[in-house]
N, C-alpha and C positions, 0 to 999 in steps of 0.2 A: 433685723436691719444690718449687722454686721454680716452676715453670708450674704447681703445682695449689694451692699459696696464693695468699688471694685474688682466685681467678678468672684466676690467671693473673699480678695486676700483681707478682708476686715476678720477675718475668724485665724488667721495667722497668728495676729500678737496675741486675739484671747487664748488660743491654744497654749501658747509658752507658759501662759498663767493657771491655766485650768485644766490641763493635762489635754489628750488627743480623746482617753473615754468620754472626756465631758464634753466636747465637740463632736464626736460622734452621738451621744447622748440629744447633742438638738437637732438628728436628724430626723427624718418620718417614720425609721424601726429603728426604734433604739433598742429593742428589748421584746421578748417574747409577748402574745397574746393573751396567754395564760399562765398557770405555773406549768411548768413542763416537768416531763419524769426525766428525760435523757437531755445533756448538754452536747454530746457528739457523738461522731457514727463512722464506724469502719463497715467499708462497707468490702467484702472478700466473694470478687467477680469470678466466676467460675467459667471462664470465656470458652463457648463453646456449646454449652448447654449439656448439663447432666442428667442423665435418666431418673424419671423419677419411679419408676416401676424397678429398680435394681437401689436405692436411696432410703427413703421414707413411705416410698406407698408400694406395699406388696399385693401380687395381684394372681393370687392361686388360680383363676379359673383361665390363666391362660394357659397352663398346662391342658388342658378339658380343650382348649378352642386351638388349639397348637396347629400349627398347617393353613387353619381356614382365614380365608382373605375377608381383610374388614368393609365392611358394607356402610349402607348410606353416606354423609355425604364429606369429602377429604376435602381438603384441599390441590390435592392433588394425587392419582391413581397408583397405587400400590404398584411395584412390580416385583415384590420379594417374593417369599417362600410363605406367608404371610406370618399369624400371631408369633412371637419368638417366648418364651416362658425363661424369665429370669434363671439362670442358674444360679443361686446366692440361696444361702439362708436367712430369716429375718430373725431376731433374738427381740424378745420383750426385754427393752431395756429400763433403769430405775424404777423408781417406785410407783410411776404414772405405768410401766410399759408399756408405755410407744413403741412398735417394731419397726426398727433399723437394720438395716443390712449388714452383713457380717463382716464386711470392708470398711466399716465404718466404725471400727468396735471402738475407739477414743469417743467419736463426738456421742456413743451411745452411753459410756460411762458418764458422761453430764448430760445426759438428755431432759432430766429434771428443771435443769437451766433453761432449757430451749423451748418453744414453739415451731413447730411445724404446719407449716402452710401448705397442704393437699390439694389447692383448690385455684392456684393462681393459673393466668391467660392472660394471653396478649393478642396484638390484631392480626401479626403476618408471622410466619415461621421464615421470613428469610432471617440471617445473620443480619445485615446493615440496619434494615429498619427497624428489625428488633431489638436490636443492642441499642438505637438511640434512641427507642422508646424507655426503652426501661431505664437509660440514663437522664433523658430528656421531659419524659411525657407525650412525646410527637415523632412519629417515624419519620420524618424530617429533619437534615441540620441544619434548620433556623433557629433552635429557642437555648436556651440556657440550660445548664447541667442543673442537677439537685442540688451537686455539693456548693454552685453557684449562689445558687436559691437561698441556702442555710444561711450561705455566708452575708449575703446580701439582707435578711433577714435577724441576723442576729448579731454582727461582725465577729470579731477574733479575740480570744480570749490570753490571747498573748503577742502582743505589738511585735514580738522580734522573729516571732516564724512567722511562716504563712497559714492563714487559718484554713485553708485547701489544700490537699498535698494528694498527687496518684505517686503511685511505686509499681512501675513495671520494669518488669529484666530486660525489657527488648523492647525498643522502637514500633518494632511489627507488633502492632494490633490493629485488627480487622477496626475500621473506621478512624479511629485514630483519634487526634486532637477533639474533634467534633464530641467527643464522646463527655469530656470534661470543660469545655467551651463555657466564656461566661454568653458568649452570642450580644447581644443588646444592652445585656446591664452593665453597668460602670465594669470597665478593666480593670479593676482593682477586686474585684470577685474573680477574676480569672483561676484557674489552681495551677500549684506548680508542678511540673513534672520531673519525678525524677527515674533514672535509671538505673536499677538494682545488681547489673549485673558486676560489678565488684561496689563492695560493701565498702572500701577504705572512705573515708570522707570526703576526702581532696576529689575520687572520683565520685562521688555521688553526685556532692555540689561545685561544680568547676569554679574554679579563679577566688576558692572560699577562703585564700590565705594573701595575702601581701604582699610580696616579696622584697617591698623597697621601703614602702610607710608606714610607720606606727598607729597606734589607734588614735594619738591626737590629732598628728596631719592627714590621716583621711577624714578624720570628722572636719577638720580645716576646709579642705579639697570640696567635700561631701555640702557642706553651707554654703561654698562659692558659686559651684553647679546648682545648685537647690535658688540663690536669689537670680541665675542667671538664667536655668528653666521656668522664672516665674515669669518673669519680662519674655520671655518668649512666648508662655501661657498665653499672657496677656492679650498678646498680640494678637492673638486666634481664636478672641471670645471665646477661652474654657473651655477648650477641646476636653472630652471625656477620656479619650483616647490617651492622651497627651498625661493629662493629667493621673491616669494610670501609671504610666512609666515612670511618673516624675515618684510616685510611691512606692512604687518596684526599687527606686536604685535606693531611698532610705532602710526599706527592709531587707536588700543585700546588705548592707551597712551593718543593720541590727546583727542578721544572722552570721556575721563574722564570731561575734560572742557567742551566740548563745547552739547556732547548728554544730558547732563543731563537736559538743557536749552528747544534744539531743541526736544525732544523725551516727553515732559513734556506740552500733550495736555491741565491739568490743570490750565495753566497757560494763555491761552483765554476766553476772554469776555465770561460771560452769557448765551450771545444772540447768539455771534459765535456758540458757543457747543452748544445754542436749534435750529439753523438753520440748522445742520445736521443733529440733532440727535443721542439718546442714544442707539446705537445698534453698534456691530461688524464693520461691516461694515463703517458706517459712522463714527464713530471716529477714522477709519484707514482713509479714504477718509482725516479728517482731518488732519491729523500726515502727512500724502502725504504733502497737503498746505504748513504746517512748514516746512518740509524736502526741498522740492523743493524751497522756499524761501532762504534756507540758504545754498542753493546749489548744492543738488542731481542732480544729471545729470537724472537720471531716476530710477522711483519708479511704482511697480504694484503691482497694488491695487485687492485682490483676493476675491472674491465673493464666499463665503465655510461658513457652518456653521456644525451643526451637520450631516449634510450628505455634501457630499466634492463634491456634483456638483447639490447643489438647481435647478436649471437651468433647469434639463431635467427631463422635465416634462413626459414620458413613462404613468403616468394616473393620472387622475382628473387636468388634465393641466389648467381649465377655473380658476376655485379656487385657485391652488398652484400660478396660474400665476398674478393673483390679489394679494395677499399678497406679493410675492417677489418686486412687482413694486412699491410699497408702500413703501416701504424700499428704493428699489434702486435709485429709482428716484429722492425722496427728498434731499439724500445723495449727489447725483451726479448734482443733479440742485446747492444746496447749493456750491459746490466745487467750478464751474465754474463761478456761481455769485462771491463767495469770491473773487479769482482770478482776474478777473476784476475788481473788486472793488479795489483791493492794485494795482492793473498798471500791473499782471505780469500775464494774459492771454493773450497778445499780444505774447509774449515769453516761456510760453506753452502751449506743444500739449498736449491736453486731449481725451483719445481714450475711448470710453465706446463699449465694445461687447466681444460674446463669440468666441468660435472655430470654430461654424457653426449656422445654423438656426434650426427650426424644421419642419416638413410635413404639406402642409395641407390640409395633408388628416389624420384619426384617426387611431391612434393605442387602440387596444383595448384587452384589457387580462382580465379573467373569474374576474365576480363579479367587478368589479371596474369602476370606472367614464371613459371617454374616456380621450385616454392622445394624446402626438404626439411625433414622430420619430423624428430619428437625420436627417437632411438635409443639402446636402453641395453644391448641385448646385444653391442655390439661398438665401442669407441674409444678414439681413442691419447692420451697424454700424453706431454710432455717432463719430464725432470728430470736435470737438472746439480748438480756439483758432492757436495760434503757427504757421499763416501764412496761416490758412486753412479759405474759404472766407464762411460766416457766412450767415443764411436765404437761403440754396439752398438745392438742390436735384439733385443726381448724382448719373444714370444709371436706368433703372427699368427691371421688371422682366413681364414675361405673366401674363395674366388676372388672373392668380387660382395659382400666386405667385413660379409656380415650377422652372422652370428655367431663368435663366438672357437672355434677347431680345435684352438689347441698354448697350452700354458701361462698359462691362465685367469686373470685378477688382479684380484679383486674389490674393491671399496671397502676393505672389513676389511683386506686384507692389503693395500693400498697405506699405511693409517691403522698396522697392526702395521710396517712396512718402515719408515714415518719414524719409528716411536718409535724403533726397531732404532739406525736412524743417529745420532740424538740420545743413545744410550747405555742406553733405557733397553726394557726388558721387554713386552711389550703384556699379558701374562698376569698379571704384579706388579705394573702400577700401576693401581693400585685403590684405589676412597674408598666407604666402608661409608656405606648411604644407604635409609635405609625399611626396613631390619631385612635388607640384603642389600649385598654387597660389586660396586660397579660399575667397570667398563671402556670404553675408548675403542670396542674393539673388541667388546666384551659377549663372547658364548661361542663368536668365530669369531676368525678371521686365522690367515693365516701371513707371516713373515717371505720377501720375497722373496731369497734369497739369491745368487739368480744373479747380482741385480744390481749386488751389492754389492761395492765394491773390495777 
């Protein structure tokens, strides 16, 4: 009764009495489906797409087929040199031996933590629609991001950040906004973006200090605009829109306290900061750790540097792909060590892969080293932690890596798996939109279950 008087402001005064949980509490998700094993998810984008034939699935018989062009049926026609055979070693790592690539010697020393996914596909190998598939569920930017999803699905676990956060070094990413978009649901699932490339606070979160008010006269200031954006609400029959902003400027508010703390990677050990690393990347990976510690629902973590998709290697892939794993690896082994170390990898899911894989067979263009194609019928991903059962391997692909053979794992059902761990439904949560009820995963997925603890 009190959310439908007035547009709603009848849950104003019970808020001040009842807290903001407990009015979130009487909405249609309050709270997971089930019990869930993981509360939040970094998710560590490898923009570009990493080979999975030079990663986690080694594939000896391309030596044997080296030269010969691949048959039946592509996507589109070869014009390399054809098969290209890994140059890397694969080592059995821990006590499962999984074979890992030899560029990868951190994330092989915890590989007992991990899952490896052999088996994942997507629908297109271009960049766009594959990156908003895998963000989205739809190689279109109509629908909402995952981290939208979660949020909207579970809210925030700490009122004074934001329960959504990306962290990339650079503006330039291939698609861009669309990628983390809340699209249709409430703007208040929207995520925040921040930009990595200097770490001081003041530049990460602009205008995050005062310069003229204290914290009582902006809270003054902050309740004058708040009854004077309400009367304006009003006016507009309870714009969604609107009404987003009006809780964007309370949680700049908040986070004057509390970002300055959590967004403030100088403020870890030594040894924390040399265990990931002084690069881009890895001191977002770290800022992930603190964020999700103090309560981010979900944070992704963008893999972009001077070109906005490292990843796709097109030529001299043997090289380019050495140096990036030198970077990523260590970044991302550290994360998930850290994680476990403080007790809260049980409780997140940590996803490491790109959009798609790459060929392997060679791509090759005048003058240049051989590179490899985008590939989307067949590549791996890692994920640790958050209820996902650690030392295993699940699904593989045929002998020369092109297509998936045993336990198929399509976008949809990687997108249904993480809701799964998070607690909640992939088929129940749904937001009624243009005269019809939407999904992360629209009318497909399956929970993987095999892989779950």
């Amino acid at each position: 009764m009190l959310r439908r008087m007035c547009a709603g402001f009848g849950m104003l005064g019970l808020s001040g009495l009842l807290g903001p949980q407990a009015v979130f509490g009487a909405s249609a998700l309050p709270a997971p489906h089930f019990r869930p094993r993981a509360k939040r998810v970094i998710f560590l984008f490898i923009n570009g797409g990493p080979s999975h034939v030079d990663t986690f699935d080694p594939k000896p018989a391309l030596e044997t087929f080296a030269g010969q062009q691949p048959t039946g049926e592509l996507y589109k026609k070869s014009k390399g040199t054809g098969f290209m055979p890994s140059p890397l070693q694969f080592q059995r790592c821990g006590q499962s031996g999984i074979d890992v690539s030899e560029t990868l010697p951190d994330l092989g020393r915890i590989i007992d933590d991990c899952c490896i996914v052999r088996s994942m596909r997507t629908d297109v190998p271009n960049h766009e629609p594959a990156l908003i598939q895998m963000h989205t569920g739809n190689v279109q930017p109509t629908r909402p991001s995952m981290g939208s999803w979660l949020l909207y699905g579970l809210g925030s676990e700490n009122e004074n950040l934001p329960g959504y956060v990306v962290l990339r070094p650079t503006p330039k990413i291939v698609v861009g906004p669309a990628l983390w978009s809340n699209s249709f649901l409430p703007a208040e699932f929207q995520a925040t973006s921040v930009i990595t490339a200097d770490m001081k606070v003041e530049k990460l979160i602009a205008n995050i200090r005062n310069p003229k008010l204290t914290g009582t006269e902006q809270r003054e200031q902050l309740d004058l605009l708040e009854k004077l954006n309400r009367l304006h609400l009003a006016q507009r029959d309870g714009d969604a829109e609107l009404e987003g902003q009006i809780s964007a400027m309370e949680t700049a508010f908040h986070m004057q306290r509390e970002a300055m703390e959590t967004f403030d990677i100088s403020r870890e050990p030594e040894p924390i900061r040399a265990a990931y690393g002084d690069t881009p990347f890895a001191r977002s990976c770290l800022l992930a750790r603190r964020l999700v510690e103090a309560g981010v629902r979900f944070v992704t973590v963008y893999y972009v540097s001077s070109d906005n998709q490292p990843w796709d290697t097109h030529t001299n892939h043997d090289e380019r792909h050495r140096k990036l794993c030198a970077d990523g690896d260590r970044a991302a082994a550290a994360l998930i060590s850290d994680l476990k170390a403080r007790g809260l990898l049980e409780e997140t899911l940590v996803i490491w892969g790109g959009e798609f894989g790459r060929t392997p067979y060679a791509e090759n263009q005048k003058d240049k080293p051989a590179g490899r194609d985008h590939h989307h019928t067949a590549f791996s991903m890692l994920l640790a932690g958050g209820g996902i059962k650690g030392g295993m391997v699940y699904g593989s692909t045929d002998e020369l890596g092109m297509k998936v053979v045993e336990n198929p794992v399509h976008v949809h059902d990687l997108h249904a798996t993480i809701l799964h761990l998070l607690g909640l439904d992939h088929e129940r949560l749904t937001y009624r939109y243009a005269g019809r009820d939407f999904r992360l995963t629209d009318v497909h997925g399956r929970v993987v279950k095999e892989i779950v603890s």
